[in-house]
C-alpha positions in Angstrom: 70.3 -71.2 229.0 67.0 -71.0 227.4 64.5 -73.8 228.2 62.6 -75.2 224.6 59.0 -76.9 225.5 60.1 -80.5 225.1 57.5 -81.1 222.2 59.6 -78.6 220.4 62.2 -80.7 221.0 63.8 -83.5 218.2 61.6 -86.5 218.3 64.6 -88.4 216.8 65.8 -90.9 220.0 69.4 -90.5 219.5 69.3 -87.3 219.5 67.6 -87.3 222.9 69.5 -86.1 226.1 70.3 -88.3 229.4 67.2 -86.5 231.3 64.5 -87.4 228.5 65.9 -90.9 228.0 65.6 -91.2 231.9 62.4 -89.2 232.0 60.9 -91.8 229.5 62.3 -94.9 231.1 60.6 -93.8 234.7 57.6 -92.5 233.0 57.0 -96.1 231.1 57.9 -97.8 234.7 55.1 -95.9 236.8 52.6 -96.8 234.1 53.3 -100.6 234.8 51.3 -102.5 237.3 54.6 -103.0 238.7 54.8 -99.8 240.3 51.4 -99.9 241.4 52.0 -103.0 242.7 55.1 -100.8 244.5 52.5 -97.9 245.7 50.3 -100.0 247.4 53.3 -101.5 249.8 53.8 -98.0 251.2 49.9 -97.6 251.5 49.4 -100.1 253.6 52.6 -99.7 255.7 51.3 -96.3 256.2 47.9 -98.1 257.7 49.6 -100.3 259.4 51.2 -97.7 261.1 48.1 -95.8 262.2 46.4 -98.8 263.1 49.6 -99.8 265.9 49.4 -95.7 267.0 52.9 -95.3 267.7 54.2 -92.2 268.9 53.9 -89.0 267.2 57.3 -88.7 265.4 56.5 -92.2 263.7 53.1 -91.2 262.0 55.2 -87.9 261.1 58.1 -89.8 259.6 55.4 -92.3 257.2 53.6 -89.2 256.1 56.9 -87.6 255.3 57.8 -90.5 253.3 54.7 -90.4 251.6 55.0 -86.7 250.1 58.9 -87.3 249.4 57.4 -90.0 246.8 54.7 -87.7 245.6 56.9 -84.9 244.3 58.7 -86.8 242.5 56.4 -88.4 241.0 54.4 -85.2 240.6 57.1 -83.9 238.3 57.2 -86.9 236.4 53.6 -86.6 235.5 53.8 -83.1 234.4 57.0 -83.9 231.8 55.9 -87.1 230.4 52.6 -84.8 230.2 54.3 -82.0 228.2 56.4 -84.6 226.0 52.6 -86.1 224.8 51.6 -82.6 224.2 
């Protein structure tokens, strides 16, 4: 299985697979002031949870949290990235 830059790919949208339709939805939704409206509830819980200084496994479970978002999110960037290129 060879893997083809995605701006070598077809532009035409019906020829588009199930990832890059997804992939374009998701990218179009974390560019809304929705989702940021959505990042900044976790970004305060996060506070919050600092500020009450519960025990260690708490603060360890929020920060966990907080980089399973990012990597997904980090992914996203770098394709809806390379489909702009």
């Amino acid at each position: 299985m060879a893997f083809r830059h995605p701006a070598e790919r077809s532009g035409d949208k019906d020829e588009r697979g199930r990832f890059e339709r997804l992939a374009d939805a998701a990218s179009n939704f974390t560019a809304s002031p929705l989702f940021c409206g959505v990042c900044l509830l976790p970004a305060a819980g996060f506070l919050v949870v600092h500020a009450l200084q519960p025990p260690l496994n708490w603060q360890l479970s929020a920060a966990d949290l907080t980089t399973a978002v990012t990597l997904p999110l980090l992914a996203l960037l770098k394709n809806a990235e390379s489909r702009a290129a």
